[in-house]
C-alpha positions as CSV (number, residue, x, y, z in Angstrom):
1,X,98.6,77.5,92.7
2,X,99.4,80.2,90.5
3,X,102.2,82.4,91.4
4,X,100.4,85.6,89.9
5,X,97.1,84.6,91.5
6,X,99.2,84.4,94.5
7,X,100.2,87.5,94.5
8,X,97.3,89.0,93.5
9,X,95.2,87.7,96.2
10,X,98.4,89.1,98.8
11,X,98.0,92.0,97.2
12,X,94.1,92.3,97.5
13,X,94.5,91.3,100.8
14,X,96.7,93.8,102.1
15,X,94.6,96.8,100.4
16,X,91.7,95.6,102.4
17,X,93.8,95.6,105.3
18,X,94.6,99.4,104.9
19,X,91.6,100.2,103.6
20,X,89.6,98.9,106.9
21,X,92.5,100.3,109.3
22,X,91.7,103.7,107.5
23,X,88.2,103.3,108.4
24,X,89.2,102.4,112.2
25,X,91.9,104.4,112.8
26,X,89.5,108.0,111.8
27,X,87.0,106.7,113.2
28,X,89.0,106.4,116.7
29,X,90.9,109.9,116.3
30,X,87.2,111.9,115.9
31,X,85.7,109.5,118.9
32,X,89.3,110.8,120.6
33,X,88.8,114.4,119.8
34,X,85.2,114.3,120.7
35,X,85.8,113.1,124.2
36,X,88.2,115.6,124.6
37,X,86.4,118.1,123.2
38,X,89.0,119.7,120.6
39,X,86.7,120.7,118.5
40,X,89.0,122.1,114.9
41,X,90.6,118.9,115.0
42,X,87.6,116.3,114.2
43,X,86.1,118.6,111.1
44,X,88.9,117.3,108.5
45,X,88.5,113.6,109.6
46,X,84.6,113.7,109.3
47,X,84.4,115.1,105.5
């Protein structure tokens, strides 16, 4: 294999992996802040 596809497709690989733990991790700070019912803070995570 190719060490620049190599690193390419490690590099592809770990934007995804932020890119989906982004998704998660806002998605479970507004589910947080809406059980608790702190209402300011889930208005910046849901623009």
């Amino acid at each position: 294999m190719d060490p620049l596809y190599a690193w390419l497709k490690a590099a592809h690989v770990f934007g995804v992996v932020l890119f989906l733990g982004n998704i998660i991790v806002t998605g479970w700070w507004k589910a947080m802040a809406d059980r608790h019912g702190d209402r300011p803070s889930p208005s910046p995570s849901a623009r």
